[in-house]
SEFIDREN-135201 format. One line per field, with one value per atom (N, C-alpha, C): residue in one letter; atom name; x, y, z. Coordinates in steps of 0.001 Angstrom, whole numbers, plus 500000, padded with zeros to 6 digits. Layout:
! SEFIDREN-135201
resn = [A;...]
name = [CA;...]
east = [X;...]
north = [Y;...]
up = [Z;...]
//
This chain:
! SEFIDREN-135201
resn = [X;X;X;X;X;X;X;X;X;X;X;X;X;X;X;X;X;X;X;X;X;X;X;X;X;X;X;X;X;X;X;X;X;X;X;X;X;X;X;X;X;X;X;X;X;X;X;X;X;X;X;X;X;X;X;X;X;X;X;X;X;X;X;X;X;X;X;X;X;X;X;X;X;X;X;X;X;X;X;X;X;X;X;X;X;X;X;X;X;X;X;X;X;X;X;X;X;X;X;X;X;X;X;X;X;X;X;X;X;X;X;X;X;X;X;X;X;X;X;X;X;X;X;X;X;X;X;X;X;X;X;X;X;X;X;X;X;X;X;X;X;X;X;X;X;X;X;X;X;X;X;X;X;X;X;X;X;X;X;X;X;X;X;X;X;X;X;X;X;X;X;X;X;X;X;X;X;X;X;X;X;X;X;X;X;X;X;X;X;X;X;X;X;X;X;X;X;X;X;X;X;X;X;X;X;X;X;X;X;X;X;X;X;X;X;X;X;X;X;X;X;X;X;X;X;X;X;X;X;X;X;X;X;X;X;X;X;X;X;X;X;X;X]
name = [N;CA;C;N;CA;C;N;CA;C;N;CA;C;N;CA;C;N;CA;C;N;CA;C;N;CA;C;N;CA;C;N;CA;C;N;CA;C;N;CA;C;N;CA;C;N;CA;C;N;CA;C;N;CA;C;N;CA;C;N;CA;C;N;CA;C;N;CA;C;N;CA;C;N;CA;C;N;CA;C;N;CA;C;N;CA;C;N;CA;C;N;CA;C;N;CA;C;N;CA;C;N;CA;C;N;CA;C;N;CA;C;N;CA;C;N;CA;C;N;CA;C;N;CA;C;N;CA;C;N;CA;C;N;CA;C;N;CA;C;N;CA;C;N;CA;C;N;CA;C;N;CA;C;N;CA;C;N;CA;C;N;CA;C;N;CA;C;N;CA;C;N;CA;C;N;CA;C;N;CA;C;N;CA;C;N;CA;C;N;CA;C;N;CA;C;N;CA;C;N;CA;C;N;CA;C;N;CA;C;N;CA;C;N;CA;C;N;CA;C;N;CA;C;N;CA;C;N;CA;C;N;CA;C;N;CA;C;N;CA;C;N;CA;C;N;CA;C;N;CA;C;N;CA;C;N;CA;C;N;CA;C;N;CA;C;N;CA;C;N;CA;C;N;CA;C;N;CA;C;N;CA;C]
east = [080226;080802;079724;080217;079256;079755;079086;079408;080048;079747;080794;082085;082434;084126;084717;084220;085135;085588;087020;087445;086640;086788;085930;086738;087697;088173;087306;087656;087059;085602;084563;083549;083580;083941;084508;084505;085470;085534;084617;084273;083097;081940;081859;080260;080471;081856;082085;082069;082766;082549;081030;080145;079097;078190;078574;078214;078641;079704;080429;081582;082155;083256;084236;085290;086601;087752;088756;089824;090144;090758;090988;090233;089028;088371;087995;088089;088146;089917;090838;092031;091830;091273;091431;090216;089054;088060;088855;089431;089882;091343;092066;092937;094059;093511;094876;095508;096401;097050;095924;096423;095767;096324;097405;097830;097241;096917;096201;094693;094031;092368;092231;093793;093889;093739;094943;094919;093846;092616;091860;090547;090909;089764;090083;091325;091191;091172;091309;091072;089952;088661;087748;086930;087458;087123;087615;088571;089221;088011;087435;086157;084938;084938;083770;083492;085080;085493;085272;085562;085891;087120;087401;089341;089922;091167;091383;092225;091699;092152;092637;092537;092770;092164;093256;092561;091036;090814;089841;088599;088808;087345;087372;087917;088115;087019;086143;084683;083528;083690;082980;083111;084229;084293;083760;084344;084109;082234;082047;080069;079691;080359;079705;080067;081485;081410;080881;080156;079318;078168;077362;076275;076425;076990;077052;077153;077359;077662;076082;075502;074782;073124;073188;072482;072480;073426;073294;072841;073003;073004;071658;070553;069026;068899;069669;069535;070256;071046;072083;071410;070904;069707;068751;067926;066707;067663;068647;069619;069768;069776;070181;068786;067531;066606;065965]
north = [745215;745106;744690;743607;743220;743190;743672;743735;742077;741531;740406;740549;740887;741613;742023;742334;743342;742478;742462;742222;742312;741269;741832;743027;743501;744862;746009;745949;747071;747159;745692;746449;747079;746771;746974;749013;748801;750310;751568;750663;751412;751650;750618;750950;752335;752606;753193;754827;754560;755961;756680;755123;755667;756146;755914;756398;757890;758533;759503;759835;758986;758813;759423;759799;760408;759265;759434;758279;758257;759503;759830;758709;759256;758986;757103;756910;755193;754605;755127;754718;754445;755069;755144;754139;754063;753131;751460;751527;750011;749602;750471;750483;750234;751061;750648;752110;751946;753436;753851;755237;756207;755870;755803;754772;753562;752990;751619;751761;752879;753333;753988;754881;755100;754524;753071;752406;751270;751273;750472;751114;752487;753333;753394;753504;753398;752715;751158;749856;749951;750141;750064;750626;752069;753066;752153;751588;751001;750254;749232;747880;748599;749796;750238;751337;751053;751979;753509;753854;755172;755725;756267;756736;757553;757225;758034;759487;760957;761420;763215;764118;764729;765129;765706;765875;766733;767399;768451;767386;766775;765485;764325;764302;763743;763398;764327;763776;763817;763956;763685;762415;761600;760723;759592;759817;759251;758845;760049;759674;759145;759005;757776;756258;756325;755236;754459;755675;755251;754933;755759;755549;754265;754077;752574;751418;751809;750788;750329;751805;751514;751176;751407;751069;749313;748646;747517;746959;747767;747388;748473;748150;749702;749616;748348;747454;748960;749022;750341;751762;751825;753143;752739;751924;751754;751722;750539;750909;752644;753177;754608;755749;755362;756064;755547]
up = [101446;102773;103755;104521;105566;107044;108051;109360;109646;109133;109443;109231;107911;107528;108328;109408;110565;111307;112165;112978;114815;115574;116856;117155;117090;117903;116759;115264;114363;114861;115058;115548;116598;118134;118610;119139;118191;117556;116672;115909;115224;116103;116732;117945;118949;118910;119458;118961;117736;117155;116461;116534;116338;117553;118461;120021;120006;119423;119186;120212;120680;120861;120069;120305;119842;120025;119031;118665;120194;120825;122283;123214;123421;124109;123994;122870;122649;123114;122690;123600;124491;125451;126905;126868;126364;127078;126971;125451;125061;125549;126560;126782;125698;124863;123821;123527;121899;121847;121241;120743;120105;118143;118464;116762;116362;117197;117112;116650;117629;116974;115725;115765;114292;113075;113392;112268;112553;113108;113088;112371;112781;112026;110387;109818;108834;108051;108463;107886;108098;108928;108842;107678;107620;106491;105197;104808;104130;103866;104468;104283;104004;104155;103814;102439;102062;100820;100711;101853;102295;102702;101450;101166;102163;102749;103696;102999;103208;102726;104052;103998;104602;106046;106724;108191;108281;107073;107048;106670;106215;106123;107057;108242;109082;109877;109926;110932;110197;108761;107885;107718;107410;107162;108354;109346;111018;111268;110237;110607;109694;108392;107178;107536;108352;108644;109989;110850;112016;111218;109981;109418;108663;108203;107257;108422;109331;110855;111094;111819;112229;111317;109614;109179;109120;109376;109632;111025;112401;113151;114142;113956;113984;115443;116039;117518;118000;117901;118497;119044;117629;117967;118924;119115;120075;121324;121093;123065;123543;122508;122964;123163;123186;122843;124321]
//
C-alpha cells in the first residue's frame, strides 16, 4: 500500500486522525457526515489491510492506521514539534 492509493478526501482524513482527531470532530472540520468519515475510515483501513472488526478495537485500530500514515509521511511529525 502506497500513500498514493488514497483518495484526496481518505488522505484528507487520515492526516487527520493522525493529528488525533475523532470521526466527530473530523465531520465537523470537513463539513461532511459522520457516516461518510466512517466509511472513509474504513476503506482506508481496508488499503492498508487492517480488518474492520469490533467496536472494542476501534482506537487500536484508528492509531495503526495513523501509524502506517504517518510512517510514510515524517513531514507531519516535524510540522507538529
Amino acid at each position: 500500500m502506497r500513500s498514493e492509493d488514497l483518495t484526496k478526501r481518505e488522505t484528507e482524513i487520515i492526516t487527520l486522525v493522525s493529528k488525533g482527531l475523532s470521526n466527530k470532530e473530523i465531520s465537523k472540520k470537513l463539513c461532511i457526515s459522520l457516516i461518510t468519515v466512517q466509511t472513509h475510515t474504513i476503506n482506508i483501513m481496508g488499503k492498508f489491510g487492517i480488518s474492520d472488526g469490533t467496536q472494542k478495537d476501534k482506537n487500536v485500530k484508528r492509531l495503526r492506521m495513523a501509524l502506517f500514515y504517518l510512517k510514510q509521511h515524517k513531514e507531519l511529525l516535524e510540522d507538529n514539534q
